[in-house]
ZAMARGU-4260 file (C-alpha; in steps of 0.2 Angstrom, whole numbers, plus 5000, padded with zeros to 4 digits):
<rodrens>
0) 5000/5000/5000 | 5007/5017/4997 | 4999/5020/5015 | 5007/5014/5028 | 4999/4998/5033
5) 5000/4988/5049 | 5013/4977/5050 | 5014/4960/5043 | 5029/4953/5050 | 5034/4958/5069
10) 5049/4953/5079 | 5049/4938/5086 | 5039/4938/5103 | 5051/4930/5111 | 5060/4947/5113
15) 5044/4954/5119 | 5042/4965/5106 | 5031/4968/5089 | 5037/4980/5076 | 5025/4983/5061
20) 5032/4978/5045 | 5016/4980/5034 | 5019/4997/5024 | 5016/5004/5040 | 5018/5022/5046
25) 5011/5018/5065 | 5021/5005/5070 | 5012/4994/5084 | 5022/4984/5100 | 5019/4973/5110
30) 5024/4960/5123 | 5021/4944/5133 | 5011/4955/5146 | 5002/4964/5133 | 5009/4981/5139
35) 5008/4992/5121 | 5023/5005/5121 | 5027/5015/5108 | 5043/5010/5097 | 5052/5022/5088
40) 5057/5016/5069 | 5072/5027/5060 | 5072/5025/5042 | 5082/5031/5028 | 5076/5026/5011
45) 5060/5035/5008 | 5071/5054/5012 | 5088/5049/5010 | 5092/5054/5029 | 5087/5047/5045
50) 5069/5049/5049 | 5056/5043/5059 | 5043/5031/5048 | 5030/5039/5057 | 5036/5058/5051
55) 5039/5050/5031 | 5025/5055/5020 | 5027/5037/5011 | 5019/5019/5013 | 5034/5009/5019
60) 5038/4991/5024 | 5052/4987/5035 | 5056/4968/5041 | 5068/4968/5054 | 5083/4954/5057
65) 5070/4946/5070 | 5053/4945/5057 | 5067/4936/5046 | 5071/4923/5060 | 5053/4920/5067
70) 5049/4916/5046 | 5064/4907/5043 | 5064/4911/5023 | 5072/4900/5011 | 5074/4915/4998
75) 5073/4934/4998 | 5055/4930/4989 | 5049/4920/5004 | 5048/4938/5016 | 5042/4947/5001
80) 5029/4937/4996 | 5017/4942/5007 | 5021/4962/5004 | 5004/4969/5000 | 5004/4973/4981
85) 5020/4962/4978 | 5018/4950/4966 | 5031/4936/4964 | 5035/4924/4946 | 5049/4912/4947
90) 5058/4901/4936 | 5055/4888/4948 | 5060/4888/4964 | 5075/4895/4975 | 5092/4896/4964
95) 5081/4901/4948 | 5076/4917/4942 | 5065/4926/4952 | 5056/4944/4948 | 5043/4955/4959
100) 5032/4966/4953 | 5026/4980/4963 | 5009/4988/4961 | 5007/4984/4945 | 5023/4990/4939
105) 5035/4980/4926 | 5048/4971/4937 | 5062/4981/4931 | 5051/4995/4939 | 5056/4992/4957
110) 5074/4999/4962 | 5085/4987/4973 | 5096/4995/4985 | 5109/4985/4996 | 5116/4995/5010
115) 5114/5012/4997 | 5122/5002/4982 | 5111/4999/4968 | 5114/4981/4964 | 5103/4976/4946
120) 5114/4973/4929 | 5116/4986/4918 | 5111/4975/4904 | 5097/4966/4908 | 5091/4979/4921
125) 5084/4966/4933 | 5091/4961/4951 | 5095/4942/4956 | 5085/4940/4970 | 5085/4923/4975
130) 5107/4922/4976 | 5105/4937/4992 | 5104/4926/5005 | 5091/4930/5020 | 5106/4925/5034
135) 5115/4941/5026 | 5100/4952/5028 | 5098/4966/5045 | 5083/4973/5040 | 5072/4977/5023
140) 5067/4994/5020 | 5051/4994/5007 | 5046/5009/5000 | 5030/5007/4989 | 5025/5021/4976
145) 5037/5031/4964 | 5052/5038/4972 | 5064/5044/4956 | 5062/5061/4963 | 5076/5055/4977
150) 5083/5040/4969 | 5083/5042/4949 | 5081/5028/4937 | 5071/5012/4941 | 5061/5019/4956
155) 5042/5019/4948 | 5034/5004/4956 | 5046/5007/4972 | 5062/5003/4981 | 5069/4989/4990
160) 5081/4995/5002 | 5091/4978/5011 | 5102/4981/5024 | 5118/4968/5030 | 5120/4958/5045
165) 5126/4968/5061 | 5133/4960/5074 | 5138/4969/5091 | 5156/4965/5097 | 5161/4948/5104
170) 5140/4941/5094 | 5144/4926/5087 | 5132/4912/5079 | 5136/4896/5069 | 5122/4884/5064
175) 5117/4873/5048 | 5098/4868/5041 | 5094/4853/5030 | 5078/4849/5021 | 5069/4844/5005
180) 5078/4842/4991 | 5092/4837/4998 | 5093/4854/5006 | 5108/4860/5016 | 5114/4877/5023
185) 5128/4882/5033 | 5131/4898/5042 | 5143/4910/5054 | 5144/4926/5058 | 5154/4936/5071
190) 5158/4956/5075 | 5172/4962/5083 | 5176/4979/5088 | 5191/4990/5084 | 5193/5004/5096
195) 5177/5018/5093 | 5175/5005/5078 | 5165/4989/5075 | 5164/4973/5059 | 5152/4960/5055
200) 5157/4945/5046 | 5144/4934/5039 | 5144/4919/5029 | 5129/4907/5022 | 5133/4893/5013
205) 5120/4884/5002 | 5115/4870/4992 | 5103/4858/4986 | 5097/4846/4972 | 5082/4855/4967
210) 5068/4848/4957 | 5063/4846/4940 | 5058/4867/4936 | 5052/4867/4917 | 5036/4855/4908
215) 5041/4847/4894 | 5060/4846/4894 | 5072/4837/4904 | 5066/4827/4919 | 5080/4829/4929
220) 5083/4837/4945 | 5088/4858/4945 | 5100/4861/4960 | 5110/4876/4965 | 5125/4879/4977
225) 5128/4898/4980 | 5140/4904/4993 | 5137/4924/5001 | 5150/4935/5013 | 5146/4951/5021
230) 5157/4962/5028 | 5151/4976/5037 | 5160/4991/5048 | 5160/5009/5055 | 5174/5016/5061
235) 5173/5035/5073 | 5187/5046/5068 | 5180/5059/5078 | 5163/5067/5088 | 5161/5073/5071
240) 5168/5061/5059 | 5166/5042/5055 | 5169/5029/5041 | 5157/5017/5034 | 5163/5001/5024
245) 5152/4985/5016 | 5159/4970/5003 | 5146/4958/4998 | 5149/4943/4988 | 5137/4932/4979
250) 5143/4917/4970 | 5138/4899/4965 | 5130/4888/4951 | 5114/4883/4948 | 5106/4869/4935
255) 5090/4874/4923 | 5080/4867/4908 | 5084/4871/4891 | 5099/4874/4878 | 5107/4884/4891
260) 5104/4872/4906 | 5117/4877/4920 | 5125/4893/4923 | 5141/4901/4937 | 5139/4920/4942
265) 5148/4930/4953 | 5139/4946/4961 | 5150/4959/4971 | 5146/4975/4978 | 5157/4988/4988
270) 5157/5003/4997 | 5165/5016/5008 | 5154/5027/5014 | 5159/5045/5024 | 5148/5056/5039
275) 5151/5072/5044 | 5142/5081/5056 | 5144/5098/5059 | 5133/5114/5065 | 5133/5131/5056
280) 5126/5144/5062 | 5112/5136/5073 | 5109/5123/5057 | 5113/5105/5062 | 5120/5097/5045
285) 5123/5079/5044 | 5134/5077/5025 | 5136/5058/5018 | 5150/5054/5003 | 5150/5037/4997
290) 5159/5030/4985 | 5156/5009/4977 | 5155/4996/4968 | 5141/4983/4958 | 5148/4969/4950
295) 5139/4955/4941 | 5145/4941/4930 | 5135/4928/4923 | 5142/4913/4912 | 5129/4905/4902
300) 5134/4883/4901 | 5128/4871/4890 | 5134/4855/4897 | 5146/4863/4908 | 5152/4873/4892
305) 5152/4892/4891 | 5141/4897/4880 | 5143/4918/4883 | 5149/4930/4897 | 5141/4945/4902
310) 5149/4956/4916 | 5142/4973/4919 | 5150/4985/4931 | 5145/5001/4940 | 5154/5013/4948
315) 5144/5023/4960 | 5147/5042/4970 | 5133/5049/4979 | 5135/5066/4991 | 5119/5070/5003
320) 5119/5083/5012 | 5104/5084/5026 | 5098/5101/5037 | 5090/5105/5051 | 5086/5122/5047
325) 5075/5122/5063 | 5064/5110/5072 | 5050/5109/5060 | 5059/5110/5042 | 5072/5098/5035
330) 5080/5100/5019 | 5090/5088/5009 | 5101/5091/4994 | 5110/5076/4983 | 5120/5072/4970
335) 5122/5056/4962 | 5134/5049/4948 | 5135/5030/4941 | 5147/5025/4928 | 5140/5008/4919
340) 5152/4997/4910 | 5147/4979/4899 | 5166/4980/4889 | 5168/4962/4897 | 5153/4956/4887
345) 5157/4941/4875 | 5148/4928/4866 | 5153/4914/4859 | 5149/4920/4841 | 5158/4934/4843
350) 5172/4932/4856 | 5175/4950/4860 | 5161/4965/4866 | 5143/4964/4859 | 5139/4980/4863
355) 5143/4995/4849 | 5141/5005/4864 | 5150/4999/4880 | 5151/5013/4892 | 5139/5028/4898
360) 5137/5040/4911 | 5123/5046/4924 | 5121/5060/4934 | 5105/5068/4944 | 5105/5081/4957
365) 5089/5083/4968 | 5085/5096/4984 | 5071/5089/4995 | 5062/5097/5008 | 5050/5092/5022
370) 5042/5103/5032 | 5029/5101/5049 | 5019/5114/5058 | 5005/5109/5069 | 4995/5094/5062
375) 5001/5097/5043 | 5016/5088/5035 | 5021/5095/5018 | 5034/5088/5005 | 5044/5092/4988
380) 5056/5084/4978 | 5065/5089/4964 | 5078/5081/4953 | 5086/5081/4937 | 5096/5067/4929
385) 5108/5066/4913 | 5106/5048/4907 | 5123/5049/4893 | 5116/5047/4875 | 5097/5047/4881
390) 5085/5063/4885 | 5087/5072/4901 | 5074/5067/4914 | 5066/5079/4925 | 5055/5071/4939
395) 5047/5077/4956 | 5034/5072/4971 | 5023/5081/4983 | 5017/5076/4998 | 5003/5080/5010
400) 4999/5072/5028 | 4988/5079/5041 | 4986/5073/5056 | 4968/5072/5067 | 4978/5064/5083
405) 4992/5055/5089 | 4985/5039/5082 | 4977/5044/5063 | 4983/5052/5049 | 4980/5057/5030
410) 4991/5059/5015 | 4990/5063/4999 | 5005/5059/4987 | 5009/5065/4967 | 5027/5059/4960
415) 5033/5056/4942 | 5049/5044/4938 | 5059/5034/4924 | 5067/5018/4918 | 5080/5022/4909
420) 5083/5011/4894 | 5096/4998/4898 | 5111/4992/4887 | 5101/4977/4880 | 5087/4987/4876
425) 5098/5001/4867 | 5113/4994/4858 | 5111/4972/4861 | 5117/4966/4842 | 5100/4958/4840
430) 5086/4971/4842 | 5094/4984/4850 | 5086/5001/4846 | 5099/5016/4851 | 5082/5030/4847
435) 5074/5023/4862 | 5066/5036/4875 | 5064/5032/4894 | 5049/5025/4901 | 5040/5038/4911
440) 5026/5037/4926 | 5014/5048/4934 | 5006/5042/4951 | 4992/5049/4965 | 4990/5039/4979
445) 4979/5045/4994 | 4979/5036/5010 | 4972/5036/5029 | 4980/5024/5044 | 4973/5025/5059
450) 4971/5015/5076 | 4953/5008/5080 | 4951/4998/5099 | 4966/4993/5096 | 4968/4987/5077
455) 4981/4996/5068 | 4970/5000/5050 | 4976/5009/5036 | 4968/5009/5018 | 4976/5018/5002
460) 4970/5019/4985 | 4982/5023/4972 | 4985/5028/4951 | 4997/5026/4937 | 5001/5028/4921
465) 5016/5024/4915 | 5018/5029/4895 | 5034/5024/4882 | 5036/5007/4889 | 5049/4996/4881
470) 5042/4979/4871 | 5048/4969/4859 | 5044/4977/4844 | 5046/4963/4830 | 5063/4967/4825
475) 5069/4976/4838 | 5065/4984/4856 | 5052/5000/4855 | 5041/5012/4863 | 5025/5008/4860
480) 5015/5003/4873 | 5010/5009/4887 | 4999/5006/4907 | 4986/5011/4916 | 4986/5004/4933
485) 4972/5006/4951 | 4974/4999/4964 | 4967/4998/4984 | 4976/4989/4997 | 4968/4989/5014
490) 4978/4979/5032 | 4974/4977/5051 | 4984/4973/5062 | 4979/4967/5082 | 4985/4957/5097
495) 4971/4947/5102 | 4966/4929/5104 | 4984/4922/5111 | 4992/4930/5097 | 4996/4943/5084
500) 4986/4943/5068 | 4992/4952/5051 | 4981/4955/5038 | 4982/4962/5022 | 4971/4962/5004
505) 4975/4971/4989 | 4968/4974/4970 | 4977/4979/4957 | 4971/4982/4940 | 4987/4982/4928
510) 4980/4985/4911 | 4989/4988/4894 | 4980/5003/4887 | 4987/4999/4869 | 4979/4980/4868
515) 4967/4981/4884 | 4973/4967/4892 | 4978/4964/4912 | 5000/4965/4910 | 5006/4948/4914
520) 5010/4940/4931 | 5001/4952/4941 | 4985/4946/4951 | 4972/4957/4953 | 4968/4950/4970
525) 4978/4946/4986 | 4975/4941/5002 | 4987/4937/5016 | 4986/4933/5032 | 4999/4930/5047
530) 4996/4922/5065 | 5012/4923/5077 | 5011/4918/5094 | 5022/4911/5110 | 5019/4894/5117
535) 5027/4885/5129 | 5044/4895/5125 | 5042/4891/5107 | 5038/4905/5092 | 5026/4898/5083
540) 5019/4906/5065 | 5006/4903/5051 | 5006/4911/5034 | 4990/4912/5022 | 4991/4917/5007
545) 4978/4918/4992 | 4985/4923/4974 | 4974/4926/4962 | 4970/4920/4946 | 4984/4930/4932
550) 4989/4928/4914 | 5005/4926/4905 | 5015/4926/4890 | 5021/4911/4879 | 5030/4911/4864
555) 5021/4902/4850 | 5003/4903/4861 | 5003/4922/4865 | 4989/4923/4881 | 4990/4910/4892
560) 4977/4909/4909 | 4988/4906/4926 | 4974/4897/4940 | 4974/4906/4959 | 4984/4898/4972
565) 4982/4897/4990 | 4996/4891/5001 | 4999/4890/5021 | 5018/4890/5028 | 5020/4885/5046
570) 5036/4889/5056 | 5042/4885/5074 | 5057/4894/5083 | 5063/4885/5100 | 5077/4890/5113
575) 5085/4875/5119 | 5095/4884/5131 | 5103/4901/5134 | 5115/4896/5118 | 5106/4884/5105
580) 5090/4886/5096 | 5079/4876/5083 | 5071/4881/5070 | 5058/4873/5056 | 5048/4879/5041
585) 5036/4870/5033 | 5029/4878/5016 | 5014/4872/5006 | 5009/4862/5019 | 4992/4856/5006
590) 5007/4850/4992 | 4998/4863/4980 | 5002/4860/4964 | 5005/4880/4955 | 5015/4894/4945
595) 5019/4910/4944 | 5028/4908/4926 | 5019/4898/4914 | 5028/4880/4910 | 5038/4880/4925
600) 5035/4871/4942 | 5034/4877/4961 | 5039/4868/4974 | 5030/4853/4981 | 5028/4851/5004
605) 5044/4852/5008 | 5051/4855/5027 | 5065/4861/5034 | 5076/4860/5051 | 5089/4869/5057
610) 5100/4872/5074 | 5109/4888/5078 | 5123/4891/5092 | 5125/4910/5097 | 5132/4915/5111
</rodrens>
């Protein structure tokens, strides 16, 4: 919802607290003696500086390191899934492809964001979501509605912010998980400090047999073995000064269906990242200059052959500067720059680059300001980008909240954005089209949250158009088509009945306004619905989840019909002592029989177990 919802995933009550994870603005709390306290949630990626979700004009999402815990997800996909307006198709199950679509929007239409690092390739412009492992995750911070104004290219349907593991000095966990398939995992993590400093090491290891993902080819089974590291660390040079630091590293193999039927990839991300605070005259200023990485590799295999290599890099620089300028007015200026490279690219037609173009350049520059004076909350965004060989981009949002009391408020959201056109699209020796234009959105979005005898409510109703998308055009990619997309998304939230009870529904009608038809992969209907509760000393969850009927697109058939899909997940988390807990997930508990991408299989019943040391 671009409201913000109650919360759908809560910590785990066995730390006697319950924070809202539902697009939620009002975040609700809660313990074993049902004493309700306010907790204070700081976010950063709907303003691009610190900022209570509550003060953030903005439906947001945020699923903290103990909702990923209490869920125990397989994949990244598992813990969005049940996201209000999230739709998920995969090529099969965890190790395959995996895309999200966000209110309606293309899945190429949701920015990814790993600790401030935009992490999708710059040729194919999508992000490998099931290779980031949940074990490296802190928290997720969702973002739902455009946000291009503050974060450029990509952000129309939203942004997924996902923050690393943090460990406090002398933490330290070891553990390992089997299940079906043939399932295993194997996981550490520490943090040390260093002086006024602190790292966190985190390691997940991965790997199972998989199953059969695609009709009508091979019968054989589709594994995967992926390995992940996190580093993450701060160092205080002074009161006013510190140093950030993060390296990630995704890599591994997995099996598929097909000519190409296996494939190695390497994903790398770094950053160094510098804060300086300092006060001019009576303004607080709080500046941020980072400088990274994104790396991705992929080697397509035919039989353990290479059959092509594409490598895209991005370098990254990004300066944010935040003020004070008194207590009700905060103003944010930016700049960002990303350098994309694909000279690594090769083929084994043409061993060499693919790309008559290898290289471009993007710069945007933005001022946001947020300002509160008695129940009213008002915001704008401006920004400008300069996408190298493509039309300038000008895009901005406005904001209105009022507030009736402490518990209920309404806002009222306008906010444009872009996809830039990515490598493939513009300059890929087959149907590349070097004239193409950037997709471009418009959106409204209205919504109300407020507290009722005790249920957290919110409901938002919400529009787009989104105009010059990029399709196939026959012989080459084109802007011809283009969306018109409503939707109403309504969530409660309440501790009652021996537990917590999250529950969201949302419609979306995605249509293409060029054919008339619902854009595929997106159900117009969803329902979820999540029970958490303590028993016995045991965590114990239970995860609805109703997906309705969608269409799709097959080569050779055009429209094909995808059937609804219910499914339950259970999980159980137990402390066997001070030091050692047990985890189990059990997902599609009724073995339901489903997919989210026409001709390719989901998962069967299948269980997990797994035993974690922490000290």
């Amino acid at each position: 919802m671009n409201i913000k919802q109650p919360s759908i995933f809560k910590k785990s009550l066995l730390s006697l607290a319950v924070i809202g994870a539902m697009s939620t603005t009002f975040i609700a709390s809660a313990n074993t003696e049902s004493e309700a306290a306010d907790i204070e949630v700081l976010t950063v990626t709907a303003t691009r500086s610190q900022l209570n979700i509550d003060d953030a004009l903005t439906s947001q999402v945020v699923i903290t390191r103990a909702d990923i815990e209490l869920a125990n997800p397989i994949s990244l996909l598992d813990l969005l899934a049940t996201v209000p307006s999230i739709d998920i198709a995969s090529n099969g199950g965890k190790g395959q492809t995996g895309a999200i679509f966000m209110r309606g929007t293309n899945s190429s239409h949701t920015l990814v964001l790993v600790d401030g690092v935009r992490v999708s390739s710059a040729t194919a412009g999508s992000t490998s979501l099931n290779t980031i492992s949940p074990e490296m995750i802190e928290r997720i911070e969702i973002v739902q509605g455009p946000r291009a104004a503050l974060w450029g290219s990509d952000a129309i349907g939203g942004v997924i912010q996902i923050f690393t593991r943090q460990l406090s000095d002398g933490e330290l966990f070891v553990g390992a998980s089997f299940g079906s398939d043939n399932y295993q995992k194997y996981k550490a993590g520490a943090g040390f400090s260093h002086g006024d400093g602190q790292t966190s090491i985190t390691v997940s290891k991965e790997k199972s047999d998989g199953f059969d993902v695609q009709e009508g080819f091979e019968t054989d089974d589709d594994g995967f073995d992926f390995t992940s590291i996190a580093i993450r660390g701060q160092q205080k040079v002074s009161a006013d000064f510190s140093l950030a630091w993060l390296l990630t590293s995704d890599s591994g193999d997995n099996e598929y269906d097909g000519y190409y039927n296996g494939s190695d990839f390497k994903n790398h991300a770094w950053l160094v990242r510098a804060n300086y605070q300092s006060d001019f005259d009576g303004i607080n200023n709080h500046t941020v200059f980072s400088v990274g990485q994104n790396r991705d590799s992929i080697d397509s295999l035919r039989d353990g052959v290479s059959q092509g290599i594409f490598e895209t890099r991005r370098n990254q620089y990004s300066l944010v500067n935040s003020s004070e300028i008194n207590s009700d007015l905060q103003l944010n200026l930016g700049v960002d720059h990303y350098q994309d490279d694909v000279s690594k690219s090769s083929t084994p037609f043409d061993v060499g680059s693919t790309f008559n173009i290898e290289k471009r350049n993007v710069t945007g520059v933005f001022a946001h300001g947020l300002y509160s004076k008695d129940a009213w909350t008002y915001e704008a965004t401006l920004r400008h980008d300069n996408v190298e060989s493509i039309d300038s981009e000008n895009t901005y949002n406005l904001g209105l909240g009022y507030k009736f009391d402490t518990d209920s408020r309404l806002v009222v959201n306008y906010g444009t954005g872009f996809k830039a056109p990515t490598f493939n699209d513009l300059y890929y020796p087959f149907g590349g089209n070097p004239d193409l234009v950037s997709e471009y959105s418009e959106s409204v979005e209205m919504f109300f949250e407020s507290k009722i005898a005790d249920i957290n409510t919110s409901f938002n109703i919400y529009h787009s158009n989104i105009d010059d998308l990029i399709v196939w055009g026959g012989s080459q990619s084109e802007n011809i088509e283009a969306a018109k997309i409503n939707g109403v998304e309504l969530a409660f939230n309440v501790e009652k009945f021996g537990g917590v009870h999250d529950v969201n529904m949302s419609y979306t009608d995605a249509e293409n306004k060029t054919t008339g038809e619902q854009l595929i992969r997106r159900a117009k209907e969803k329902f979820n619905y999540k029970f958490t509760t303590s028993l016995s000393g045991a965590n114990i969850y239970a995860e609805y989840q109703f997906v309705g009927a969608r269409t799709d697109s097959v080569y050779g058939l055009g429209i094909v019909d995808l059937p609804a899909y219910q499914l339950i997940n259970l999980g159980l988390n137990y402390s066997v002592s001070d030091n050692v807990s047990i985890s189990s997930r059990v997902t599609n508990l009724f073995d339901k029989d489903y997919q989210t991408v026409s001709g390719y299989n989901s998962q069967e019943r299948s269980a997990y177990f797994g035993i974690t040391y922490h000290n």
